[in-house]
C-alpha positions as CSV (number, residue, x, y, z in Angstrom):
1,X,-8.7,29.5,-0.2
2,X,-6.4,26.7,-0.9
3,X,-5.7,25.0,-4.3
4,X,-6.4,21.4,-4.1
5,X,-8.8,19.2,-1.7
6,X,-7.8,15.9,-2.0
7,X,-10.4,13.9,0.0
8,X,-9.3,9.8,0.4
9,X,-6.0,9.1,2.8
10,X,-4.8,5.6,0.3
11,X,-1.9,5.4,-1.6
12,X,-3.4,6.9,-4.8
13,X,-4.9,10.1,-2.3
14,X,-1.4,10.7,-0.5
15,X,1.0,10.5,-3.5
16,X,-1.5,13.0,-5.6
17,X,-0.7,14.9,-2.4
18,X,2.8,14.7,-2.2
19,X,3.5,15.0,-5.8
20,X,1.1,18.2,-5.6
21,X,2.8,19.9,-2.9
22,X,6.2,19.7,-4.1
23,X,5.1,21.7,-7.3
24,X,3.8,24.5,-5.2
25,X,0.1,24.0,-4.6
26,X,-1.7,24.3,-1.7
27,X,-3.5,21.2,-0.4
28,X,-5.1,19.6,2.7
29,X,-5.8,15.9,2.3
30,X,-8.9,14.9,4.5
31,X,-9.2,10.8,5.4
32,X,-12.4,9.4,7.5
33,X,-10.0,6.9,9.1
34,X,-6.6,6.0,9.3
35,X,-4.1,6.6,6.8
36,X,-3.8,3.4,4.3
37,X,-6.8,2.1,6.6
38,X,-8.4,0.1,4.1
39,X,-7.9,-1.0,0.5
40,X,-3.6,0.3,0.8
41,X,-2.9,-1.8,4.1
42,X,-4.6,-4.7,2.2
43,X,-2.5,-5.4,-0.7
44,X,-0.3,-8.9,-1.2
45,X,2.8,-6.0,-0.3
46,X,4.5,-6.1,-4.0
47,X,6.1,-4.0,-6.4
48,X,5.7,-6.1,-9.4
49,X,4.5,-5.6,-12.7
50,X,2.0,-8.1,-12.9
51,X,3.7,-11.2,-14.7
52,X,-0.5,-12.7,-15.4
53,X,-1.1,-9.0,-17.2
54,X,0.6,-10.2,-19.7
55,X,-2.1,-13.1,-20.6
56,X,-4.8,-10.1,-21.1
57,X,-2.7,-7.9,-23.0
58,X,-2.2,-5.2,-20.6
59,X,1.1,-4.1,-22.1
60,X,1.2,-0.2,-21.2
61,X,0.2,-1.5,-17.5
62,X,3.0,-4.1,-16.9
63,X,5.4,-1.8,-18.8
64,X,4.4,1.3,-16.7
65,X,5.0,-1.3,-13.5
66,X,7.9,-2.7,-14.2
67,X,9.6,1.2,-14.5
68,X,8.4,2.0,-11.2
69,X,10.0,-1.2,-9.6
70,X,13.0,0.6,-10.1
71,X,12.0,4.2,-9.2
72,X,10.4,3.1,-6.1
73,X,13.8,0.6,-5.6
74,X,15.5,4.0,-5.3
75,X,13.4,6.3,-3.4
76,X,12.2,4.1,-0.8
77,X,14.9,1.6,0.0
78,X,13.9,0.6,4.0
79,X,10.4,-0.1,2.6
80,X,10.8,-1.7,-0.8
81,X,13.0,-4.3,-1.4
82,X,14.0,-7.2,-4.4
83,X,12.2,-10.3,-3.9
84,X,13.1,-13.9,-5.8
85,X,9.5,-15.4,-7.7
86,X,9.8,-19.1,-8.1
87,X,7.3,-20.1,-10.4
88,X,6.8,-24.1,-10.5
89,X,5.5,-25.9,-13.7
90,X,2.0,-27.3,-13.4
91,X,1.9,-29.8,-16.5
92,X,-1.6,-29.3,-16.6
93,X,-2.0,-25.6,-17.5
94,X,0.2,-23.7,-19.3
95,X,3.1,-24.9,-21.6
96,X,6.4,-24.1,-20.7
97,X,6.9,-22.2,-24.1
98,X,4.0,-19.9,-23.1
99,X,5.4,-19.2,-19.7
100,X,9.0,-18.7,-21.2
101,X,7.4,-16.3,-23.5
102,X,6.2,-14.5,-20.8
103,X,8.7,-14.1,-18.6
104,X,11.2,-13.2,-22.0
105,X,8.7,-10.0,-22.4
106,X,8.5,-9.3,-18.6
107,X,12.4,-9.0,-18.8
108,X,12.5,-6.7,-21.5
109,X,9.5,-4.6,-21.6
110,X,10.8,-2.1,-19.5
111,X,14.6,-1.3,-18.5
112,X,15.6,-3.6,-16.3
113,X,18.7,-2.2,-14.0
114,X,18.9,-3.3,-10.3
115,X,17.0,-7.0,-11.0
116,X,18.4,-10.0,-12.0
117,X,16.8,-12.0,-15.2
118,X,14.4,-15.0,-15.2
119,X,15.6,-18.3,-15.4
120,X,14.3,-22.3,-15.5
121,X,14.3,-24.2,-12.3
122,X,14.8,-28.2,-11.7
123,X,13.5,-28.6,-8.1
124,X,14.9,-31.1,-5.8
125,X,13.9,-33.6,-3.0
126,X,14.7,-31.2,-0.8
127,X,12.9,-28.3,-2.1
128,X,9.6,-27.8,0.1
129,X,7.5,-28.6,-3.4
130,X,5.8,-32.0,-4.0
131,X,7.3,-34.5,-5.7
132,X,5.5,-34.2,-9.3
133,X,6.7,-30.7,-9.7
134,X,9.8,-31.3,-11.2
135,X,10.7,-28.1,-13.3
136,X,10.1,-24.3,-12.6
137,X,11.1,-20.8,-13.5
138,X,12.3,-17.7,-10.9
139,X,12.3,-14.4,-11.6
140,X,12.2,-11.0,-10.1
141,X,9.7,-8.3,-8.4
142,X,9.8,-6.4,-5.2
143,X,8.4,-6.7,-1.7
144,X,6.4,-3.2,0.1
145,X,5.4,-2.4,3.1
146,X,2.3,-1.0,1.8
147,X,0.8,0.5,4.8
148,X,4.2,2.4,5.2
149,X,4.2,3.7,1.9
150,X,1.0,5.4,2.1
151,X,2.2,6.9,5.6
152,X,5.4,7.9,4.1
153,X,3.7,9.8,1.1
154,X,2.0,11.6,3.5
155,X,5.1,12.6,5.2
156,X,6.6,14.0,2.0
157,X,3.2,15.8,1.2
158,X,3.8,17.3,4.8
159,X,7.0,18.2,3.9
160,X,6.4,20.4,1.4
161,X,3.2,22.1,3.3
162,X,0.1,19.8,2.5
163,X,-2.0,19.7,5.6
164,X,-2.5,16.0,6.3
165,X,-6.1,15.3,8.3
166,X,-6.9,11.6,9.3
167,X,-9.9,10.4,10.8
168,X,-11.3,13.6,9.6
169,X,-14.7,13.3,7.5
170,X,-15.7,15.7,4.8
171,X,-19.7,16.2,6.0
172,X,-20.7,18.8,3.3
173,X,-19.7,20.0,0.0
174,X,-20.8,22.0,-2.9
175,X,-19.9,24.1,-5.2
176,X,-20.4,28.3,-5.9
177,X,-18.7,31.3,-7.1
178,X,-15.9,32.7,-4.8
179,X,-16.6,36.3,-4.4
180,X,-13.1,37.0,-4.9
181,X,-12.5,35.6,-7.8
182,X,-15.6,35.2,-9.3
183,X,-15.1,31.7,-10.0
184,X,-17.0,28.3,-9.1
185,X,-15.1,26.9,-6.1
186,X,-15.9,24.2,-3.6
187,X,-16.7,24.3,0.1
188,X,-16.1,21.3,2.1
189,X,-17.3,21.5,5.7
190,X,-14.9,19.0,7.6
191,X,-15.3,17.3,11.6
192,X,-13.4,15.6,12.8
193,X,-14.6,12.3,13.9
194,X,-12.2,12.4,17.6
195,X,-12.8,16.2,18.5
196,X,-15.8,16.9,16.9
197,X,-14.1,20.2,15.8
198,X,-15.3,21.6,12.2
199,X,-13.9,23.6,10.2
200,X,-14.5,24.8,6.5
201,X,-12.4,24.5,3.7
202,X,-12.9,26.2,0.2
203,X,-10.7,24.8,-2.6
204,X,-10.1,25.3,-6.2
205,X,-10.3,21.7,-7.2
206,X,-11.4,18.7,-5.5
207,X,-9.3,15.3,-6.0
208,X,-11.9,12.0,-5.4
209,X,-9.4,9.6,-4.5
210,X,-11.5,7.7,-1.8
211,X,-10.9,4.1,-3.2
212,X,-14.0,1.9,-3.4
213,X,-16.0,4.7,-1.9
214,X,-15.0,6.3,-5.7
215,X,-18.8,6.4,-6.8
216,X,-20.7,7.2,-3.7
217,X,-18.8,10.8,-3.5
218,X,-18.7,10.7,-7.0
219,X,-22.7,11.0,-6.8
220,X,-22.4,13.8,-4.2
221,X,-19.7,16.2,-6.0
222,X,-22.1,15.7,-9.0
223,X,-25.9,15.6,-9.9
224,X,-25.2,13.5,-12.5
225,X,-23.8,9.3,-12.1
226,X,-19.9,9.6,-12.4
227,X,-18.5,8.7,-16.0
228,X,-17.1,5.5,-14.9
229,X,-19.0,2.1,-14.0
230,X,-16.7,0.6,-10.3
231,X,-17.0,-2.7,-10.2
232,X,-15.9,-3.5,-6.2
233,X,-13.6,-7.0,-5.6
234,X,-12.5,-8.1,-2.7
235,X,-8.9,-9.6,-2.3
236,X,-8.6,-11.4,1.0
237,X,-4.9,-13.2,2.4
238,X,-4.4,-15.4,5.3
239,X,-0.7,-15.5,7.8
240,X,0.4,-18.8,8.7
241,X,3.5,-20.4,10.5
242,X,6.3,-20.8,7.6
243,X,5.0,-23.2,5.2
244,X,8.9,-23.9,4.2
245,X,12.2,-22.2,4.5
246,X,14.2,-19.7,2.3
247,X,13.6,-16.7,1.4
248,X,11.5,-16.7,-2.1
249,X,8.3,-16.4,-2.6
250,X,6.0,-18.6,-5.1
251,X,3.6,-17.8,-7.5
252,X,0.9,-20.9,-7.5
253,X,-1.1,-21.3,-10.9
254,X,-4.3,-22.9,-10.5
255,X,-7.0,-24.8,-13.2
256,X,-9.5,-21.4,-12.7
257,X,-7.3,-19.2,-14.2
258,X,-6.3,-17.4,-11.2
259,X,-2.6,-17.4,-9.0
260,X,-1.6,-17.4,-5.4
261,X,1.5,-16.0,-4.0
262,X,3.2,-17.2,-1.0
263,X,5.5,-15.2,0.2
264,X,7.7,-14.8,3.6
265,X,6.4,-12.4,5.7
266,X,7.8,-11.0,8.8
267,X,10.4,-13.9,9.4
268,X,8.5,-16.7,11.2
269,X,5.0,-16.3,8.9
270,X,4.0,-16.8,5.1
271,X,1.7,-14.6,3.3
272,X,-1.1,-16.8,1.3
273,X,-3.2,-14.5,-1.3
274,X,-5.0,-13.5,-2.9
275,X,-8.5,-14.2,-3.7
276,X,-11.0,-12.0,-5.7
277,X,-14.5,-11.9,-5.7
278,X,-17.4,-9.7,-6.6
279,X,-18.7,-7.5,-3.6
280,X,-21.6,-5.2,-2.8
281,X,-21.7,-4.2,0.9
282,X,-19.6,-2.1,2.5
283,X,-16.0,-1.8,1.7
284,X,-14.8,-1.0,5.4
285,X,-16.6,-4.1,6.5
286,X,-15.1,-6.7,4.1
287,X,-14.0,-9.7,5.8
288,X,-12.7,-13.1,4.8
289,X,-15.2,-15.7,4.3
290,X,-14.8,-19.7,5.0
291,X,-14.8,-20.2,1.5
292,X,-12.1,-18.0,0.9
293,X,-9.7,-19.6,3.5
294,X,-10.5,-23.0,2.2
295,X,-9.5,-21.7,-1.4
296,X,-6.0,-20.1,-0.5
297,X,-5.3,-23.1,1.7
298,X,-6.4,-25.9,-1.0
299,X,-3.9,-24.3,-3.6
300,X,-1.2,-24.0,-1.2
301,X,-1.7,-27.8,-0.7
302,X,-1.8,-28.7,-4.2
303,X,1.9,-27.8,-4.4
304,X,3.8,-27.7,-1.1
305,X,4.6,-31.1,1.3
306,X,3.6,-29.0,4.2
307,X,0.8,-26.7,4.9
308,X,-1.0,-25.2,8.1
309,X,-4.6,-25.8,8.3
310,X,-6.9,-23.5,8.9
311,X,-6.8,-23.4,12.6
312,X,-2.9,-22.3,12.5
313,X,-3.9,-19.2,10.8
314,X,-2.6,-16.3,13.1
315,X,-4.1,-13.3,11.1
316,X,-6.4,-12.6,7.7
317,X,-7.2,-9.5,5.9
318,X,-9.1,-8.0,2.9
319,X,-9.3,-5.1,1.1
320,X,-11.8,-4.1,-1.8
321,X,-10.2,-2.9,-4.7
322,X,-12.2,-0.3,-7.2
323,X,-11.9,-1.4,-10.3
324,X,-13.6,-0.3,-13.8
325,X,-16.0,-2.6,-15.1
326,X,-14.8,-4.0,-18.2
327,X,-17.3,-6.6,-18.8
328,X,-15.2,-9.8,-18.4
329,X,-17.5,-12.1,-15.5
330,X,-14.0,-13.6,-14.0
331,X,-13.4,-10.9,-11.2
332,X,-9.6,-12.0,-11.4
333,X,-9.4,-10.7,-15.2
334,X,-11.0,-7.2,-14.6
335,X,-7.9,-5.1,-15.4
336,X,-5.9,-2.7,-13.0
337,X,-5.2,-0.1,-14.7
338,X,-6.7,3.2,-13.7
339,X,-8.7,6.1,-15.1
340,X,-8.6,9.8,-14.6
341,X,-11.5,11.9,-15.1
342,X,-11.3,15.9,-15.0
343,X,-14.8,17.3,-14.7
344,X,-15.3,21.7,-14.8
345,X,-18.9,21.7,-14.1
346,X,-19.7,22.2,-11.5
347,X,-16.3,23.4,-10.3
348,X,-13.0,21.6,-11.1
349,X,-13.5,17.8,-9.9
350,X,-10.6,15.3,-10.5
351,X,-11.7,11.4,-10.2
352,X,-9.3,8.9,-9.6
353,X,-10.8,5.2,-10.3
354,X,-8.8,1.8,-10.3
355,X,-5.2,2.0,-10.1
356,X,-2.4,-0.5,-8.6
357,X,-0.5,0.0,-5.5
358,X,2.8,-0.4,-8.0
359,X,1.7,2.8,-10.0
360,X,0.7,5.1,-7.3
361,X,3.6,7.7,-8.4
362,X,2.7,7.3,-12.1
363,X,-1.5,8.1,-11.2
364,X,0.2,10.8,-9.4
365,X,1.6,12.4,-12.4
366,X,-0.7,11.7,-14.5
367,X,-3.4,13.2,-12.5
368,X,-1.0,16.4,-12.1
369,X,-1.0,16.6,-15.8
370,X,-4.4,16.6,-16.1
371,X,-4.5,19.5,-13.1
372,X,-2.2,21.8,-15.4
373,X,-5.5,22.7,-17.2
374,X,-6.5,24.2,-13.5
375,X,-3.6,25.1,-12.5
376,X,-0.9,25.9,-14.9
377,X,2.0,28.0,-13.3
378,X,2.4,24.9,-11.1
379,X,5.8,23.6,-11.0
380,X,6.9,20.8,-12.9
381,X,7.4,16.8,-12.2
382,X,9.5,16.0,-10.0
383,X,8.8,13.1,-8.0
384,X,11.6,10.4,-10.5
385,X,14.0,10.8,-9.0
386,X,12.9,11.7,-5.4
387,X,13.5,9.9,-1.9
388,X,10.8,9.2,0.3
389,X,11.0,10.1,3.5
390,X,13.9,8.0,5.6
391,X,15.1,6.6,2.1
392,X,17.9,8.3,1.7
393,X,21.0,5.7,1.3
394,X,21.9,3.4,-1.0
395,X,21.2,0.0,0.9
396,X,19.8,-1.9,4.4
397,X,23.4,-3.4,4.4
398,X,25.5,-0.2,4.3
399,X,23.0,1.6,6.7
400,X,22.8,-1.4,8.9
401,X,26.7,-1.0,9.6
402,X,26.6,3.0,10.0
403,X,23.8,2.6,12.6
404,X,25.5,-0.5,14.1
405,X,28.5,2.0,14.8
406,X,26.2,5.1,15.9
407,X,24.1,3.0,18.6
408,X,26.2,0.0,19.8
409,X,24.1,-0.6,22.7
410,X,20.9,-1.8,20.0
411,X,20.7,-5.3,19.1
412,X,21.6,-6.4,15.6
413,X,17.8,-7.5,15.0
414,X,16.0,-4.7,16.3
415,X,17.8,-2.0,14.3
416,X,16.9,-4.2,11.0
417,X,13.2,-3.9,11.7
418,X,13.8,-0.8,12.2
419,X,15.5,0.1,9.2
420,X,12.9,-1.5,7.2
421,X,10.0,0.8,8.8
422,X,12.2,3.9,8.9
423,X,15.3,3.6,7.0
424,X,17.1,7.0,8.8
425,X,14.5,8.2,10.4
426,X,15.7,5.7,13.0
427,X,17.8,8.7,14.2
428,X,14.5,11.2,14.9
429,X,12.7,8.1,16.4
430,X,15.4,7.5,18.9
431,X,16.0,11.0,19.5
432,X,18.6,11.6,22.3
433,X,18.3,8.1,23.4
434,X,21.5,6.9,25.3
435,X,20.7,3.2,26.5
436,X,17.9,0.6,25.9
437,X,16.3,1.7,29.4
438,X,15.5,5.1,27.8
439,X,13.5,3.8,24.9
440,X,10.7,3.3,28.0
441,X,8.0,0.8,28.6
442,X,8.6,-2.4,26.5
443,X,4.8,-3.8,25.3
444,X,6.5,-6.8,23.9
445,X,7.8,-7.8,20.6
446,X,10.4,-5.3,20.9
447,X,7.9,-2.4,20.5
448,X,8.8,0.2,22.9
449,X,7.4,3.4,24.0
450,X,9.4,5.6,22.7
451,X,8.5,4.2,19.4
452,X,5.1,4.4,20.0
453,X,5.3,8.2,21.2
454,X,7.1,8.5,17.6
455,X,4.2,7.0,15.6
456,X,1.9,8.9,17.5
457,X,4.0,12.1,17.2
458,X,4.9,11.8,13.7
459,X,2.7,9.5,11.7
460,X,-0.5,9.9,12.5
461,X,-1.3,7.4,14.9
462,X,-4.0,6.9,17.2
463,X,-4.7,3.8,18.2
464,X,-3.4,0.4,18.8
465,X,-4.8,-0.6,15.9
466,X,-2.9,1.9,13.5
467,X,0.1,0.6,15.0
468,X,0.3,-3.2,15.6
469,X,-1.6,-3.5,12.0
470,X,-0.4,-0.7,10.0
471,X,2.7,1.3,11.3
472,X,4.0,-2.0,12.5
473,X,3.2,-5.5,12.5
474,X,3.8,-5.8,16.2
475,X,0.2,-7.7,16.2
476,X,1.7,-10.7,15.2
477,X,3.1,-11.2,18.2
478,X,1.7,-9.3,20.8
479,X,-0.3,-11.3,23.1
480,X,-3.6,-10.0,24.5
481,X,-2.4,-9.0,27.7
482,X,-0.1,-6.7,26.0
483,X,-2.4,-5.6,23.6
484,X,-4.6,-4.1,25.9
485,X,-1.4,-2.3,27.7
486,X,-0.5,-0.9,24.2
487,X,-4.6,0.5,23.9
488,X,-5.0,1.7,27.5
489,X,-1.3,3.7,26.4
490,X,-2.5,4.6,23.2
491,X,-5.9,6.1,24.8
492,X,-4.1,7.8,27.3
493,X,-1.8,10.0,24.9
494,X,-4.9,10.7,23.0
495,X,-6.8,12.1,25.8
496,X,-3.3,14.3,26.7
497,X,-3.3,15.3,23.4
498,X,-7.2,16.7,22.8
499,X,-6.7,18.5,26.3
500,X,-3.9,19.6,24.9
């Protein structure tokens, strides 16, 4: 008997987890796919607060956001990182007073300690803008590797015991009395989808944190509809060559209400998103549509001198987010906020729906709080002031020269990708490495086997996929030929492993 059954391997699913865990409970986590696999690997990759929140009076939310720009500043430096917003005046839309107003509360709602303030902008003829936009503002949010930080909650859940079970599907589950203890439990029967090995798990409580799949567990842990209308929208993004130099991002108003950020991405690229749209099929099969790409790119070129078209697009993804139906027909307007719903009939049932990749840590605790009714000699909070995994020093800089010192034979750039996958953990990946020759096979774009082996080892990895896409973004710029290396490797250590 365990305590907790969290089924859903996102962000929301792994920090409930972690955070449980480190109090003392018991839990396995159980995900169908990969780790972060779908609506977590698919944000715009920020730690913001959510300046346009503001507009639909979602104070607590952009408040609650802005906090955790600086927790997460601290306890995951190699993933999250300060990022300059420049916001350009569109004469059109909304008066500069408005956006000064804004940007005055977005400075001051929360405490505001490792961030510089907002400020007016006069652009220049060299600035990458077109000519009419004249004045701006910049301020401040973060950057995340978001498919990292899913991968890294999981670590710390690991850490503290949680049994962590990928591509692992929960078949069955129901609820009856433990003989033991004469109280209503659930039993999950699990398989998983490589080995086809089951197993049964009975838990005190069951966490639903399975993202836009929310409702259609929902329906199966209960006879009756969940408490909570989902309303499913789909966010898609597009990577391009650099549409301009430097190193801030922009935030791109437009006449329907909605923004787009562009924002550097992996040196050479730009990140265009997002866009959001109703959806109804299935989440794991959202794709980005023609109209979609001819959206992000028509903004992009209402405001910069020079932009790819759509055949210089190099990648594109979309994730569905779960949101609760408010009512509002503008799909851009539904808020992000989430809801946390505790059921005790038929057994304990805790239902996570909506949320914001920014406030992961807060759903967390919340949903721990709500757990003390179940579980009340669990430990308390604890997760403020806690490092994730590999984020323990103070800056890229610092660490950069310490490692720089400890493996002079490593180029310069390599060890700052590195650092900004795996911060110290660099030291476990490389293990008793010597020379570049015994990192092993090279597939290209400095991704080397013993990395690989690590991911694989480590993280959770199975597949190519998990690791050019998620793990790392070595699928920018690995070409097909070494591609299929990496999958014929990958497939290879996968069938050691089952013998195994």
């Amino acid at each position: 008997m365990i305590d907790l059954l969290v089924i859903g391997g996102g962000v929301n699913g792994t920090g409930i987890a972690a955070d449980a865990a480190g109090r003392g409970l018991s839990v396995v986590l159980c995900e169908r796919g990969d780790l972060g696999g779908a609506t977590s690997s698919a944000s715009t990759k920020l730690i913001h607060g959510g300046l346009r929140y503001l507009e639909t009076y979602q104070f607590r939310l952009v408040r609650e956001s802005l906090a955790e720009r600086e927790v997460l500043l601290h306890a995951a430096p190699h993933i999250v990182w300060p990022l300059r917003f420049r916001l350009p005046h569109h004469k059109a839309l909304r008066p500069q007073w408005m956006i000064w107003s804004g940007l005055f509360l977005y400075d001051h709602l929360s405490k505001r300690v490792s961030l510089p303030a907002s400020h007016g902008l006069k652009f220049e003829h060299t600035d990458p803008l077109k000519p009419e936009f004249e004045a701006g503002f910049e301020y401040s949010d973060c950057w995340v590797d978001d498919a990292r930080l899913v991968v890294l909650n999981a670590m710390q859940a690991r850490n503290h015991g949680a049994s962590i079970m990928p591509r692992t599907v929960c078949e069955h589950i129901e609820a009856s009395v433990d003989s033991v203890s004469k109280q209503m439990v659930w039993t999950a029967r699990l398989r998983g989808i490589n080995s086809g090995q089951e197993q049964t798990v009975k838990a005190r409580c069951v966490v639903n944190a399975t993202g836009p799949w929310v409702g259609k567990l929902g329906r199966q842990l209960q006879p009756q509809t969940p408490p909570a209308d989902v309303r499913l929208v789909k966010g898609s993004h597009i990577i391009v060559p650099r549409v301009y130099e430097g190193e801030e991002a922009y935030l791109l108003q437009n006449p329907d209400g909605r923004v787009v950020f562009v924002i550097p991405y992996e040196k050479q690229y730009s990140l265009i998103g997002t866009t959001e749209e109703d959806y109804t099929g299935d989440p794991s099969a959202a794709t980005i549509s023609p109209a979609e790409i001819t959206y992000l790119l028509s903004v992009t070129s209402s405001y910069f001198k020079k932009v790819p078209d759509a055949s210089q697009i190099v990648h594109h993804f979309s994730g569905v987010r779960p949101l609760i139906d408010d009512g509002d027909e503008n799909a851009s307007k539904v808020s992000r906020d989430y809801t946390l719903e505790l059921s005790r009939s038929p057994a304990p049932l805790l239902t996570v729906f909506g949320g914001k990749i920014t406030t992961y840590r807060r759903l967390a605790e919340s949903a721990m709080d709500q757990l003390r009714a179940v579980f009340p000699d669990m430990a308390r909070a604890w997760t403020l002031d806690a490092r994730l995994p590999g984020g323990d020093f103070e800056s890229q800089q610092t660490l950069l020269i310490d490692l720089a010192a400890e493996f002079p034979w490593l180029d310069t750039d390599l060890l700052e990708a590195w650092i900004k996958r795996y911060g110290t953990l660099i030291r476990v990946m490389l293990g008793d490495a010597k020379t570049l020759d015994d990192l092993g096979v090279c597939f290209g774009a400095d991704l080397y086997e013993s990395e690989v082996r690590y991911l694989m080892c480590q993280e959770w990895a199975q597949t190519a996929e998990d690791i050019m896409w998620r793990r790392t973004k070595s699928g920018l710029r690995l070409n097909a030929e070494q591609r299929a290396s990496l999958t014929r490797f990958c497939e290879s250590e996968q069938t050691l492993n089952v013998q195994e």
